[in-house]
N, C-alpha and C positions, 0 to 999 in steps of 0.2 A: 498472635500477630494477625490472624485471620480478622479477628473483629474490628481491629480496628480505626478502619473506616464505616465499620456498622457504629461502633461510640460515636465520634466524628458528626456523622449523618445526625445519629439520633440527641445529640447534646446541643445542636446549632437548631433543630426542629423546639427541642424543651427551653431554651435561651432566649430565641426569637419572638414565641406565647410570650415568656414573660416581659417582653422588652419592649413591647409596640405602642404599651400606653404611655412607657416614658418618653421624657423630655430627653434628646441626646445628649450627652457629655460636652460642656466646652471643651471647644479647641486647644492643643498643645500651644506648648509656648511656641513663636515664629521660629523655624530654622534658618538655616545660612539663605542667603540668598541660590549658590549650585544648587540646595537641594530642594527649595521651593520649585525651583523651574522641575527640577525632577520625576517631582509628586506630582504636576500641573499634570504635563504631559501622562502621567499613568494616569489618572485618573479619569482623562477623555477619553482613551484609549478604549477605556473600559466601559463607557457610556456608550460609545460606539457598536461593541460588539454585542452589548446586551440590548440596543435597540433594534438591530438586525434581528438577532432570536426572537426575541418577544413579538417580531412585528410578523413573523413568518408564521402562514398557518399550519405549514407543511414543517414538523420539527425539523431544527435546524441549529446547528453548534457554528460557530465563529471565533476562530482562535487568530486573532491578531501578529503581527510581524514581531512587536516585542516580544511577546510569550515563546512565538519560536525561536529563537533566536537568545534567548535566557539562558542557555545550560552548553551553546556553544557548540551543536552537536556538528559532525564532519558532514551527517547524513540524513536525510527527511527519512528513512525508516527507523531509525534511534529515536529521532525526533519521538515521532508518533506512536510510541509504547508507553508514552504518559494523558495521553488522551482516552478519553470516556470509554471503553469499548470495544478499543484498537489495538489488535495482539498483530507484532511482528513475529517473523520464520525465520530462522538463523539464528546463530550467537550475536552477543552484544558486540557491538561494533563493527558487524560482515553484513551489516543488508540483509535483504531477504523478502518473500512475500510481506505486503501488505494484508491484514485480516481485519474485518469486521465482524464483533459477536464471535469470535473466534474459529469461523468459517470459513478454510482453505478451500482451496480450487478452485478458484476465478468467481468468488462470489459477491464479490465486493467490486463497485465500480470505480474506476482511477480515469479520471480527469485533469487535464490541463487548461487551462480556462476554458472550461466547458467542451473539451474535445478530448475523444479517447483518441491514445498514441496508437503510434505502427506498433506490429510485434515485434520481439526485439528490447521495446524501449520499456525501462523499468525506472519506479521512481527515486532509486539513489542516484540514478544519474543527473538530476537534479538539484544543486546546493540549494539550500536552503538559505542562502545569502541572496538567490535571485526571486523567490517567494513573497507577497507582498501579503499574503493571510490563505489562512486554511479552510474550506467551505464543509462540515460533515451532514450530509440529511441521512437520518435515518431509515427513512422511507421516500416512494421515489414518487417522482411527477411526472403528467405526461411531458414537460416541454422537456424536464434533464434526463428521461429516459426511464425505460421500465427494465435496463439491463442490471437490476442492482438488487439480488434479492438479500441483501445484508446491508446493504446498503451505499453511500455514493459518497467517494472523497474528491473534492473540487480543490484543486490546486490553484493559483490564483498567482501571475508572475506579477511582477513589478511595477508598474504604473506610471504615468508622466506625470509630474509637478509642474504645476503654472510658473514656477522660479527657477532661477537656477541654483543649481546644487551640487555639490561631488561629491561621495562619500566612497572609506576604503575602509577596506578589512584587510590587514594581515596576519596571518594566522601559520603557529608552529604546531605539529602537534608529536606526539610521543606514543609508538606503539609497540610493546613488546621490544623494545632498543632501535626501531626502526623511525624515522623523522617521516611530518608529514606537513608538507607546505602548503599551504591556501595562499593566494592572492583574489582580491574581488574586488571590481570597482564600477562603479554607476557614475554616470553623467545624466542628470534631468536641467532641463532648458526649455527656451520656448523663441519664438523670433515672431517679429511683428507682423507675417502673415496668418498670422491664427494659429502656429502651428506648437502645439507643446509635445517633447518625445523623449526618451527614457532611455539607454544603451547600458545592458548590466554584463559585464563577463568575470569569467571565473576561471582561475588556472586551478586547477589541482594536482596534487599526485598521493598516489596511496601506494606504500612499500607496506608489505605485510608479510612475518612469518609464521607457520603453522605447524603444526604437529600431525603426524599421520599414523594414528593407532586405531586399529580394528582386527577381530579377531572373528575368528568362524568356526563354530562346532557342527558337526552333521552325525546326526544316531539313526545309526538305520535300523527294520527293524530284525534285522539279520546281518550280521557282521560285526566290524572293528568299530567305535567311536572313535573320527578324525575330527583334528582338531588344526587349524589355519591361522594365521596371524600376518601381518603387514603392521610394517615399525619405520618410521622415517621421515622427511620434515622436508615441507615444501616453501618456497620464495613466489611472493604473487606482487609482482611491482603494475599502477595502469596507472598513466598521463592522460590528464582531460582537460579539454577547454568547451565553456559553455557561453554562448553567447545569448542575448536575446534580446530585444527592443519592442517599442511603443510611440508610434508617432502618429498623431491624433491632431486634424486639423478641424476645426469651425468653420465651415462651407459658409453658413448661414444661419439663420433663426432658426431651431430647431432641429440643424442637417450637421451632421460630421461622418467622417472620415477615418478611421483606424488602423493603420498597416503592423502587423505582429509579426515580424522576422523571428526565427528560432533556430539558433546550428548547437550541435554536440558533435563534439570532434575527439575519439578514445582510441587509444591504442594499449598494451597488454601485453605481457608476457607472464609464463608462470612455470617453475623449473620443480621438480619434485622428484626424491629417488628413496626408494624404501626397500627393506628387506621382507621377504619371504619366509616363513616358517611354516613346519609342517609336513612335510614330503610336497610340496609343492611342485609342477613342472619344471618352474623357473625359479631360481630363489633370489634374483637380485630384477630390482626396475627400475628405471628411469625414464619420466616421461618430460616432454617438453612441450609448450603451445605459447604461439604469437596470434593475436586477435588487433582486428582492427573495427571497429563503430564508425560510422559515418551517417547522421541525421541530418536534413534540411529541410524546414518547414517554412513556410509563411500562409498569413494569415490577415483576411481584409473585412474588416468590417462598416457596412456605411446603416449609418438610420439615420429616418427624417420623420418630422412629427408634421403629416398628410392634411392635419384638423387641430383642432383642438385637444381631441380628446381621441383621436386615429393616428398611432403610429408605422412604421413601415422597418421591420430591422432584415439586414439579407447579410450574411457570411458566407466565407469562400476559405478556403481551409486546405492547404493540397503538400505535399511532400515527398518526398523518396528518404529509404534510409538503406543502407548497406552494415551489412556484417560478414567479414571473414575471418575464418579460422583457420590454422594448418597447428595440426597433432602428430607429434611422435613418440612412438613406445618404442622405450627397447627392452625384451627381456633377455636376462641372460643365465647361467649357472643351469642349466638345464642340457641336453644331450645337443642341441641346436640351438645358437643365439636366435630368436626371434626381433623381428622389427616390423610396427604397423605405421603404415603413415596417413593420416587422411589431414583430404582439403576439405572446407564449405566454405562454401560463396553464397550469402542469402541475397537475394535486393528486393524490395517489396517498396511499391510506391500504391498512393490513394489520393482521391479530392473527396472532400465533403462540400457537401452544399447544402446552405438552410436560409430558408426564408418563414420571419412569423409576422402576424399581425394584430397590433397592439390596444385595447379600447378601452376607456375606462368609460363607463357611462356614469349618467347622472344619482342612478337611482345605487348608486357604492358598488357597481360591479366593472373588474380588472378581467377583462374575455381577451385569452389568448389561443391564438392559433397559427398553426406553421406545418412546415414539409422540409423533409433532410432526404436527401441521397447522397450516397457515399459509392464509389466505385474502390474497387482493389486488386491489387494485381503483388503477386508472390512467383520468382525463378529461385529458384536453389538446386546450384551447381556440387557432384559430392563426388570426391575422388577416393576411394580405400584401396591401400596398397598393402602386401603380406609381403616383405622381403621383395621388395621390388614388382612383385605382379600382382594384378586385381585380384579384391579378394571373393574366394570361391561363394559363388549364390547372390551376389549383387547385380550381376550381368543380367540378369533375368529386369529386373528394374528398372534400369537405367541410370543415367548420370544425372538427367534432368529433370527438375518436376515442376511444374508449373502449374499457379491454380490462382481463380479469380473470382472475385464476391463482388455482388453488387447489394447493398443493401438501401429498404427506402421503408418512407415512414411518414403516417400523417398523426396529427393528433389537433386538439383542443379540451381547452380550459377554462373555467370561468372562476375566479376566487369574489366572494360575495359577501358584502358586510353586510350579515341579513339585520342585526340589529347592535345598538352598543355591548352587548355582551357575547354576540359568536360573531366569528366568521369561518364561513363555508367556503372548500375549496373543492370541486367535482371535474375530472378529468377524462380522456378514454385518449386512447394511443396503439395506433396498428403500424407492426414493423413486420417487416419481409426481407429475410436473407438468404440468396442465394451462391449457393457454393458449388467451383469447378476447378477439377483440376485434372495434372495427366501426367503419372509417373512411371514409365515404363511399359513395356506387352503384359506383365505379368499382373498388373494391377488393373490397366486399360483407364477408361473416361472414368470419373466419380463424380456424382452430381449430387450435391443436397438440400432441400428448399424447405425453410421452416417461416411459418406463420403464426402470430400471437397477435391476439385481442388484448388489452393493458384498461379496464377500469380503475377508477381512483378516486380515493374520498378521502378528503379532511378535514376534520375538525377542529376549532378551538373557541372554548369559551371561560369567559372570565364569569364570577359573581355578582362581581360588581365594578364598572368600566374604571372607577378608581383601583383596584385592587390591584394589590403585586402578585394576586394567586391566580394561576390558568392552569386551564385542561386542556391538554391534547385527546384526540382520536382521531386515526387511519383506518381504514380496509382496501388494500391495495390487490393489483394483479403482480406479477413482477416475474422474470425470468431470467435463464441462464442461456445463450446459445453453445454449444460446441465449437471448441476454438478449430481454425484453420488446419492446426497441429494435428488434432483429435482426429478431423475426419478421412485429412488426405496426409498421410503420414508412411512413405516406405519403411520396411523393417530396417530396423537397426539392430543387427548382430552385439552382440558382448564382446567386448575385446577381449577379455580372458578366455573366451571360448568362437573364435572367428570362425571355426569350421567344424564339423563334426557334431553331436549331441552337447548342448550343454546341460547347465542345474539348475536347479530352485534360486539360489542365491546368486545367479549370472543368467541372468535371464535376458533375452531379446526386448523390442518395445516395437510397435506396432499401431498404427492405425483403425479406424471404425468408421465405414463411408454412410454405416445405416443409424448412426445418434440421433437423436429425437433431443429438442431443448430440455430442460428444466423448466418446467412451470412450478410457481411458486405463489402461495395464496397466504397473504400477511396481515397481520394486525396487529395495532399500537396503543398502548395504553398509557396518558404520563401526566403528572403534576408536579410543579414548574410554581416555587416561591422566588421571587426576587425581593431582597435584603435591602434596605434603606441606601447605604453606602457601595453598591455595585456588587455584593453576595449572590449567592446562587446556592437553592437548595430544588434537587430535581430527582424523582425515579420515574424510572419507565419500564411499562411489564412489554414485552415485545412476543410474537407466535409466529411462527410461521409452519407450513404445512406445503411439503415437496412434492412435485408429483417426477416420475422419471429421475430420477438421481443418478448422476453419470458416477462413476468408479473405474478406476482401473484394478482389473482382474487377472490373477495371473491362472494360466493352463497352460497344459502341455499340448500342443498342436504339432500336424505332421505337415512338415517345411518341407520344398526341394529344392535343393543343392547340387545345379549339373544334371536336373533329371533322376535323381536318388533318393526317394523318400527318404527325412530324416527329422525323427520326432526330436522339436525344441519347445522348452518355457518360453512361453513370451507372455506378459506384460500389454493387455489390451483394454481402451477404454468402451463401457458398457453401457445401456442401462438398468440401473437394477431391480426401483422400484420406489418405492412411496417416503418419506425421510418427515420426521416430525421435528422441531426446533423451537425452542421456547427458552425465556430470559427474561430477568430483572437486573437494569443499570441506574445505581445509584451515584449521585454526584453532589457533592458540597464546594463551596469555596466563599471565603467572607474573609473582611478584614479583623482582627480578634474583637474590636469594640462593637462587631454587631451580635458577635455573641457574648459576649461580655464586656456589660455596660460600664460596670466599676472595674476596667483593665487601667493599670499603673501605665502614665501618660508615654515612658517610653517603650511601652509596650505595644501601642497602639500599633505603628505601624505593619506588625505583623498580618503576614497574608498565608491564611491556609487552604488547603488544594485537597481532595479525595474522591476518587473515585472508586464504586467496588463492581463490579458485573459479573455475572451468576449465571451458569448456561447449562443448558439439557438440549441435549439431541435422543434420537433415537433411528437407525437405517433397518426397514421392513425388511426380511430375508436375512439377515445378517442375525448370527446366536450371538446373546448379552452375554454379560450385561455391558460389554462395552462397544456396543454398537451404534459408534456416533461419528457426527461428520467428521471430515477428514480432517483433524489437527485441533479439534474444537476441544481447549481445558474447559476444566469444571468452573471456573472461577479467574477473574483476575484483578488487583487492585493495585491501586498506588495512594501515596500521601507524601504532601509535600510542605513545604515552608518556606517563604520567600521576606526578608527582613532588609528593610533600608536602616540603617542608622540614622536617629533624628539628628539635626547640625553636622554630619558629614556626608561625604561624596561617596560611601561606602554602602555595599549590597552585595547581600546574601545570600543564600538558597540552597534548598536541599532535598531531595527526593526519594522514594526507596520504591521500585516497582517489585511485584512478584506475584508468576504465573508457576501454577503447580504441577507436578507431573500429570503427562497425558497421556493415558495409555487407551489405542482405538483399535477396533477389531474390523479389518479392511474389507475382508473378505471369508468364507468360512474355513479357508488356508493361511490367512494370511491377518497375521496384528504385527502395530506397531508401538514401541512405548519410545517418551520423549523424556531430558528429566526434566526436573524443576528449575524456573530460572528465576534469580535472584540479583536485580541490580540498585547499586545503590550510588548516586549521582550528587553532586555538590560544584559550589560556582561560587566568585567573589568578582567582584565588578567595582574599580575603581576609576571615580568621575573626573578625572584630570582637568580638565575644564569643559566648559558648555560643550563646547562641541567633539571634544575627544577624550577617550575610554580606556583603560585593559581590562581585561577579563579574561580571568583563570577559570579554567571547566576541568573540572577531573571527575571519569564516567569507571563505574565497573569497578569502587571503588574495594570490594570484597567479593573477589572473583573467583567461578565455582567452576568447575571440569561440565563441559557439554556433552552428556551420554544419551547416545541413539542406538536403538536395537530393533532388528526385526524380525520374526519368527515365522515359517512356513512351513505347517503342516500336513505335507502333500498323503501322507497315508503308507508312502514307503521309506523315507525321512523327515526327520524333524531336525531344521537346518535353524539354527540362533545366530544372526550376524549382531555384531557389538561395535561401536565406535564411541571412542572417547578423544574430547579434543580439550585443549587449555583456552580459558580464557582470559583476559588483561586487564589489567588497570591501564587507562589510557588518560594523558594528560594533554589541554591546549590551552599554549598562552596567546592570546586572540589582542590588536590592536587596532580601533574605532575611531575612523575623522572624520568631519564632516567640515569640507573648504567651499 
């Protein structure tokens, strides 16, 4: 099964050799008139997004509204486990980090048209109903930032239409016996002052249930082996409304106007009560939490073309978002009921500001340059309560903490058509971020100020200016900052162990005021065929080479509690040292008759999909042999198949992803293993008329138990934590109009 997306690859490369001299195949007989218009439409689609690639020098994948929006998913991180490259964190169908190159911890950069969100904001809270296409670069520029050492995913919302339009989605969907309702609907318009604007929102709600098993063994090397378990099943219901627009006016010849409103509006609940096994303190739990999200953004764009060939673009970018939470534990069967309560209150507001300046001169060169500041400002309010009173050793920290970034940035670019067979793209980009915050007497001020130079080179050359074959090469700078989190972070106690010594396996988490970024030193290697009929045959060898590699490290540190020394594990972010990373991503996709010239006519319209990418890490300091980035598989592929029926309004499709087990060694106490995941996704899509659809998605079609475990070798125990969770077959019957 491994191979084959390597067949795939290598039988469309052998097919294509043979098939360039010939004469293409006549055309099928004419279908119905629905499904002429059907093909019409795919087939631009497709032109579209392969003239954006091919035109970028700087690699660049472009996955269109149709493609996402094929398999019907609830959420943009399910989406994107079928794209080149891109490993999601979590079980199917729960969200989760976004990965590029399969590189956890913030290595990858997430944008929203072209703007990184507040913290907090994560991309399932996003429908992919409000998405107008997906932007992936591999490697980074200086105008979209050198924060991306994996690389840079551009979100892209919805757009205004010069007509009018209304389109709706209703959507049922089936989880585990639990119902999952979508509504979504858009309005594009325009009115005779110039002005065309777009208004898309989206109700949701997601009911979900879950399984709570995980067990714990601890061997010491002196004593009894204990052994620990938790059994029980938790309810996670959250309601959301997302709204967002595009109202775009024609000032003049050359001048417009852009207003991008954006609100998320979430609220949450989640109930869960599990037993205790083992001699535990407590052997029954119940915990409760209510969360509420509040985002508001807007967003202004104006350019004006200064010259001819001199343009002027300035963006204004600003929002607030809130998040609160309140938690309750209760334990009980133990010599005393226990109950913990905590509140958070986060609010964190920012403005960006960017202005660039646009040139295309005469002799083929596109000179960009520009300047971004950003201001930031972070309060989090945090109440912890033990059976009614604060809990012991917080008091020292305080309630409040408060911490503010200002970050700025200049950079320029020239991309250069030095002749019809290359073009040259030469960037440099300096950012400056500084960080302050103030949590308590115990912690005091914390200041931290990182500086990065960002050189950048790119290549691309063709053989010959007709040719469908191109070369890519990059040699980039690129980097990681330490998040907000990382550096101004009060302790956060275990709630299994609020006072007193805790364990290896209940460990504290804690802050690092003295992080140093990630510098990251990359290069790209790739060749890139495009197929007569809108194919695509592409690898790319990729390197990078880390310098300062942040990790979270667990030790035993001596905490005080009340003024009483008391040695706890904490969980703190470090850094450690030099990290190497290197890959080959291979990708195919053709219609069958570009690989196969004499395909039986109603074969033709078959469309196949494969991607396979291949990864190696290696963390300096860290004992093999599995000493690689944080979450990084060996490997991940998918293959797919996508079939219209000739003369009906019916469509197909089918997918199988699978990512292997991952077993990383975090630290020289501390590995993790993940297992393997397996999902296998199918969709039928019936054309009821021109303008209205249904479409049945069923995701997770052959669903596998998700096991996590992790082991710490502190030298007096060797502690094995295990968790196993089920996962679903999930079903959505989806209905598409367009009035």
């Amino acid at each position: 099964m491994r191979l084959t997306p390597f067949l795939l690859f290598g039988l469309a490369l052998c097919a294509q050799a043979q098939t360039n001299t010939q004469t293409p195949p006549p055309p099928a007989a004419p279908a119905s008139a629905p499904a002429a218009r059907l093909d019409k439409v795919e087939v631009s689609g497709q032109a579209s997004d392969e003239a954006k690639r091919r035109a970028s020098t700087a690699s660049k994948i472009v996955i269109s509204r149709e493609d996402l929006l094929r398999f019907g998913d609830g959420n943009l991180v399910d989406l994107m486990r079928r794209l080149p490259g891109v490993t999601p964190g979590g079980r199917p169908g729960r969200g989760g980090e976004i990965r590029m190159r399969g590189m956890g911890g913030g290595f990858t950069q997430i944008l929203v048209d072209g703007e990184r969100m507040p913290p907090g904001f994560t991309l399932d809270q996003v429908p992919p109903e409000q998405v107008e296409r997906i932007e992936i670069q591999r490697a980074p520029t200086a105008e979209t930032g050198a924060r991306a050492v994996a690389g840079t995913i551009n979100v892209i919302l919805r757009e205004p239409l010069a007509r009018k339009l209304n389109e709706a989605r209703l959507s049922l969907g089936f989880d585990h016996g639990e119902l999952q309702p979508n509504v979504a609907l858009t309005h594009n318009d325009s009115t005779a002052g110039g002005l065309n604007y777009s208004v898309t929102s989206v109700l949701n709600r997601q009911r979900r249930a879950d399984d709570i098993n995980s067990r714990t063994r601890i061997e010491p090397d002196a004593g009894l082996v204990q052994e620990r378990s938790q059994r029980g099943r938790s309810l996670d219901q959250r309601d959301s409304l997302n709204l967002n627009g595009r109202l775009q006016w024609r000032l003049g010849e050359g001048e417009t106007l852009q207003l991008m409103p954006f609100a998320v509006l979430a609220q949450g609940e989640n109930h869960s009560q599990f037993a205790q096994g083992g001699e535990p303190r407590y052997t029954q739990v119940a915990t409760q939490s209510e969360g509420r999200f509040r985002m508001l953004r807007a967003g202004a764009n104006y350019q004006k073309r200064l010259s001819e060939d001199l343009r002027l673009d300035l963006r204004a970018n600003g929002g607030g978002a809130n998040l609160r939470n309140d938690n309750q534990r209760l334990e009980s069967g133990g010599t005393l009921d226990r109950r913990q309560d905590d509140h958070n209150d986060n609010r964190d507001r920012n403005l960006n500001l960017t202005g660039k300046l646009s040139l295309q001169t005469a002799a083929e060169h596109a000179w960009v340059s520009g300047t971004e500041l950003e201001w930031g400002r972070r309060n989090n309010t945090r109440t912890s309560l033990q059976n009614g009173q604060p809990l012991l050793g917080l008091g020292d920290f305080g309630d409040e903490l408060s911490a503010r970034t200002l970050r700025s940035a200049l950079y320029t670019q020239d991309e250069w058509q030095a002749s019809p067979q290359w073009n040259l793209h030469a960037g440099l980009r300096f950012e400056q971020i500084d960080s302050r915050g103030q949590a308590g007497a115990a912690l005091g001020e914390v200041r931290n100020r990182s500086q990065v130079w960002s050189p950048l080179l790119h290549a691309l050359w063709k053989p010959d200016p007709r040719s469908r074959e191109q070369l890519r090469m990059s040699l980039t700078r690129s980097y990681r900052a330490a998040s907000l989190n990382d550096l101004i972070a009060r302790p956060v106690f275990n709630s299994q162990f609020p006072s007193g010594p805790n364990t290896e396996y209940a460990a504290d988490s804690a802050g690092n005021p003295n992080l140093k970024p990630e510098l990251a030193t990359g290069l790209e290697f790739a060749y890139e065929r495009y197929l007569s009929k809108g194919g695509l045959l592409s690898a790319n060898l990729f390197a990078r080479s880390i310098q300062g590699l942040i990790r979270r490290t667990l030790a035993l540190e001596d905490s005080v509690l009340n003024g009483v020394p008391t040695p706890r594990w904490v969980s703190r972010p470090r850094n450690l040292g030099d990290a190497r990373v290197y890959g080959l991503e291979l990708e195919a996709k053709a219609r069958l008759d570009e690989i196969w010239a004499e395909a039986p006519p109603a074969w033709v319209p078959l469309q196949l999909r494969a991607n396979l990418s291949l990864f190696r890490s290696a963390v300096e300091g860290i004992p093999g042999p599995h000493n690689r980035i944080d979450a990084q598989p060996r490997f991940t592929s998918n293959l797919g198949l996508d079939y219209r029926t000739p003369g009906s309004p019916v469509s197909l499709g089918v997918n199988w992803s699978y990512t292997p087990e991952v077993l990383i060694q975090q630290t020289e106490i501390l590995s993790s293993r993940t297992s393997k995941r397996v999902v296998f996704d199918a969709y039928g899509q019936w054309a009821i008329s021109r303008d209205t659809s249904l479409r049945l998605a069923l995701s997770n079609l052959d669903p596998l138990d998700a096991l996590s475990q992790t082991v710490v070798d502190s030298g007096s125990n060797l502690v094995t934590t295990e968790s196993r969770q089920r996962t679903f077959r999930t079903a959505t019957l989806r209905l598409e109009t367009r009035f």
